[in-house]
N, C-alpha and C positions, 0 to 999 in steps of 0.2 A: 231107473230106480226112483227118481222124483216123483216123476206123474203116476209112479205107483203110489206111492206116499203120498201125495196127494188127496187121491181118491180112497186111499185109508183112510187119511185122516180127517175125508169129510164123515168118513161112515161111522169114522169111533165119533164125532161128535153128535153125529146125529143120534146114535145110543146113546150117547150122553144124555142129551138133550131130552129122551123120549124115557130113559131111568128118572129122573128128576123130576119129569112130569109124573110119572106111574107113583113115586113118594109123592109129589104133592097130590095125587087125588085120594090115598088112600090115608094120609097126613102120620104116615111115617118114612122117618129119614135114617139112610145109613150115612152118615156123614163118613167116617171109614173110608169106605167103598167109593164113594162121590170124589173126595180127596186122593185116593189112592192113583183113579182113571182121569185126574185132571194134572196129577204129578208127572206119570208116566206121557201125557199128550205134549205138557211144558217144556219137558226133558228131551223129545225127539222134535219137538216143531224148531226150537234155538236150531238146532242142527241141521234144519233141511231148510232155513233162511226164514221161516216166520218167527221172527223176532216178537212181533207185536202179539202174536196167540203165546207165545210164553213169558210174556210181561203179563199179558191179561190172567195168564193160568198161576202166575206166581201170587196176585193180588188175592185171585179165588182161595189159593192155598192157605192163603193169611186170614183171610176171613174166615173157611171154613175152621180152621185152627180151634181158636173160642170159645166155638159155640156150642153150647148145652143142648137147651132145645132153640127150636128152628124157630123165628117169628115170623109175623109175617113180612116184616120187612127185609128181613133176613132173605125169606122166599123169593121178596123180590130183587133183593140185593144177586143172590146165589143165579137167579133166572137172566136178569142182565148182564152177568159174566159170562155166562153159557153160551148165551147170544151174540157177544160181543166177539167170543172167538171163533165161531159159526160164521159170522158175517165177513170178520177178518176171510176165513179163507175160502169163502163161497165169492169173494172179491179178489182173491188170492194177491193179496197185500203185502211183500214183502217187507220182508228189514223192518225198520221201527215203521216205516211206513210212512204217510204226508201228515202236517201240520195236524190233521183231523185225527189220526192216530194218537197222538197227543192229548186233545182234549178229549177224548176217550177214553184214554187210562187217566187222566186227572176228573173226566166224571166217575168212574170206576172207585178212583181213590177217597172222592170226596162219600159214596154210597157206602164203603166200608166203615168209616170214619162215622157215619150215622148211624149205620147197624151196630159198633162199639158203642157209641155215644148213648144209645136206647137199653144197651141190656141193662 
């Protein structure tokens, strides 16, 4: 049941990932929608031991929260979490993960904190 999960949850991120692109080239955002499939990944990753994509998917949830329109820092803010959970489990990084996990969600935290600080 893992390694099925897994391989879900590489796929639901790579639709993530390729939705988000498809908003930004055409430079509209369902924030909704973006929110809703980053909730639902935070919710079953805790569960199946990737702590660290549902740490990262809870900061995205916080940021996404906010926002009106989408800046572009914002884009880049929303783009760097996407990736950052991607990479978490294309590396399949359990638990909170090493030392580097860390300063990944405290870079994470500080990019939030600028896209607030800018609106």
């Amino acid at each position: 049941m893992k390694a099925d999960y897994e391989s879900r949850l590489t796929a639901e991120l790579e639709n993530l990932l390729a939705l988000f692109q498809a908003m930004c080239a055409i430079n509209e955002y369902d924030l909704d929608k973006l929110h809703d499939q980053v909730h639902e990944i935070r919710g079953e990753a805790g569960t199946f031991g990737y702590d660290l994509v549902s740490n990262i998917g809870k900061l995205l949830c916080e940021l996404l929260s906010p926002i009106e329109e989408v800046t572009e820092i914002d884009q880049k803010a929303i783009s760097a979490h996407l990736n950052a959970m991607h990479t978490v489990v294309s590396q399949k990084v359990k638990g909170a993960g090493p030392e580097v996990a860390k300063q990944i969600v405290e870079g994470l935290t500080a990019i939030v904190a600028k896209s607030r600080s800018a609106e």
